[in-house]
N, C-alpha and C positions, 0 to 999 in steps of 0.2 A: 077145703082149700081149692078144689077143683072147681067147685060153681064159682068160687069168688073172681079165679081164672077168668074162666067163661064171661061173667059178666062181664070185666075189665074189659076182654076185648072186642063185647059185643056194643061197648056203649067208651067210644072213642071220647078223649079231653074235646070240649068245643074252646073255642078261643074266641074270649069276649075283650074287645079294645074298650078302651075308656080314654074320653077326651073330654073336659071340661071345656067347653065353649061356649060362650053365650047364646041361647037357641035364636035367640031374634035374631040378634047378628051373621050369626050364619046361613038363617033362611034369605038375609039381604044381602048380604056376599054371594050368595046363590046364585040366585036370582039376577046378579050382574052376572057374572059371570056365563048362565046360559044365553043371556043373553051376546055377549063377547064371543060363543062357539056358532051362536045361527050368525052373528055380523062374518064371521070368518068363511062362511059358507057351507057349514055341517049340517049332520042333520042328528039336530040334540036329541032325539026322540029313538035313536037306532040303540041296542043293545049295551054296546061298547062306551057310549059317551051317558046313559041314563042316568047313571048318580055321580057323574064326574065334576058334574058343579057343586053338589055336597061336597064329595072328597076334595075339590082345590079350594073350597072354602075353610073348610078345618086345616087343611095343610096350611094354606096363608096364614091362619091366625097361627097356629104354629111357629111357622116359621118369621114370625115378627112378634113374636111372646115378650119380646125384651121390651117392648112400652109399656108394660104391667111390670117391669123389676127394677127396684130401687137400686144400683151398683154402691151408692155409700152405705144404706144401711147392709147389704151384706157384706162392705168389709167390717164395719160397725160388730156385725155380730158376732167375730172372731178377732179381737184383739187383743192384743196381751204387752204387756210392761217389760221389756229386757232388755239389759246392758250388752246389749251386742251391736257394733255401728260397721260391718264389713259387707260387701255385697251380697244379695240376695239375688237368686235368677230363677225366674221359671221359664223355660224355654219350650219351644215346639207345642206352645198351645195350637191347639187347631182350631181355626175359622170358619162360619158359614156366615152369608150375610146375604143381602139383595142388594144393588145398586139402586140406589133412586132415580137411575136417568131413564133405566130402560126397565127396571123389574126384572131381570135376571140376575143369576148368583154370583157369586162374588166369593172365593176359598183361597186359605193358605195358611198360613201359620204367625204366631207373634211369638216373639221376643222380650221376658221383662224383668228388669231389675232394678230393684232401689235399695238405700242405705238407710238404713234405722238411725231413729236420732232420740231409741229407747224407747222403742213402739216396735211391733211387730203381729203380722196379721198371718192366721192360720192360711196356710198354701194354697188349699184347693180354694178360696176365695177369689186368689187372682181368675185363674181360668172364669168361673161363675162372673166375673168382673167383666171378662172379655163376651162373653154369652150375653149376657145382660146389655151390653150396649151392641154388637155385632147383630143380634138376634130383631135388628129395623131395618129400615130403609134406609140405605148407609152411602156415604164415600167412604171410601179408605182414608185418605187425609184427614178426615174430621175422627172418623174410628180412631185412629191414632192417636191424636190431640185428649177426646174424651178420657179414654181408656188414661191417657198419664194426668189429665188433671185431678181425676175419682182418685187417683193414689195421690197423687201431692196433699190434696185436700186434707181426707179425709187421716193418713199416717203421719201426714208433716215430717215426711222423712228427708235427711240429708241430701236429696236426689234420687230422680226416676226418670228408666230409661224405657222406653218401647221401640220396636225396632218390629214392622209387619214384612210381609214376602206373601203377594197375592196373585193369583190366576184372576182373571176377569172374563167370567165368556161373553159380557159385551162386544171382547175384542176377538175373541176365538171362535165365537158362533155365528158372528154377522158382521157388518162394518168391513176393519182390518182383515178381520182374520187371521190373525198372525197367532199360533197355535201355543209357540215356545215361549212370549213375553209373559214375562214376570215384572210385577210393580211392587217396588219397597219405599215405604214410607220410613221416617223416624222423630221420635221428639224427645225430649232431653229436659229438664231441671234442675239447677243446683249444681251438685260437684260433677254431674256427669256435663254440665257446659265446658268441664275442663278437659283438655287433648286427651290426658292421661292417663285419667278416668275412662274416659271412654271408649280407647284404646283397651284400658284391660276388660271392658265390657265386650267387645267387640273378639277380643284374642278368648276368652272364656266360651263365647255364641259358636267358635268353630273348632273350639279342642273338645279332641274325643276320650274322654274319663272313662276306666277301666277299673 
């Protein structure tokens, strides 16, 4: 037991990443991008930036994975048949996304609920839903829109509500600069077009359940 000791701690876990990225594509995302740090006036060749055009090229594909994901076929793949037509809400989804105007990020959270109309889609599919299209080149206003027509579509349910709350560092890193603004989008279908409804969606987003 002793040597097996020994060797444990003579031969440390290495930690190997794995990312599936297309290798051409990356070598071309690359390759711009070195090019985008000498146009900046660097000097690509120094220590610190040597494989920083690789690592923001897999990062990039990364972070806009969501044009390789289908959002209807994953609600498609969790749904189920039930006689229940009362509000459903997943709330406090978190966001990441890019702005398409400037290629910076874009975070916050969404809000969503719909009414079955004897359909009903396994939970964690919503969030994967918001991934799935947040995960591009994004506004918020169309994020919104998207994200409720995948669920009108694809559950045909009596109503779906999204309700976003996002930071933008467009405005907090450059431009404005206004550090505190927050931008809420919302979109609506069905019974939540009515006050009442969406009133109790609204009173439900900011009661705290115990």
């Amino acid at each position: 037991m002793k040597d097996n000791k020994e060797t444990m701690e003579k031969e440390p876990t290495v930690y190997h990443k794995t990312e599936n990225f297309p290798e051409e594509t990356t070598l071309k995302l690359a390759a711009c991008y070195r090019d985008i740090i000498i146009g900046l006036g660097e000097d690509v060749n120094r220590e610190g930036l040597l494989k920083t055009p690789l690592r923001v090229a897999r990062a990039m594909q990364y972070l806009t994975h969501g044009y390789h994901a289908n959002p209807k076929e994953i609600l498609k793949s969790a749904m189920f048949e039930e006689d229940y037509s009362e509000m459903v809400i997943v709330k406090d989804i978190e966001i990441y996304s890019m702005c398409e105007h400037h290629m910076i990020p874009f975070f916050g959270k969404a809000h969503i609920a719909y009414i079955p109309n004897g359909r009903i889609c396994g939970l964690s599919k919503i969030p994967r839903v918001v991934d799935a299209f947040a995960r591009r080149l994004q506004v918020q206003e169309r994020l919104t829109m998207e994200i409720r027509d995948c669920l009108h579509e694809v559950l045909q349910p009596l109503g779906v509500a999204v309700v976003m709350e996002c930071h933008h560092l467009c405005m907090q890193m450059r431009g404005i600069q206004k550090q505190n603004s927050v931008t809420t989008t919302s979109a609506f279908t069905g019974e939540f077009e009515k006050q009442t409804t969406r009133q109790e969606f609204i009173s439900l987003l900011s009661a705290k359940l115990s």
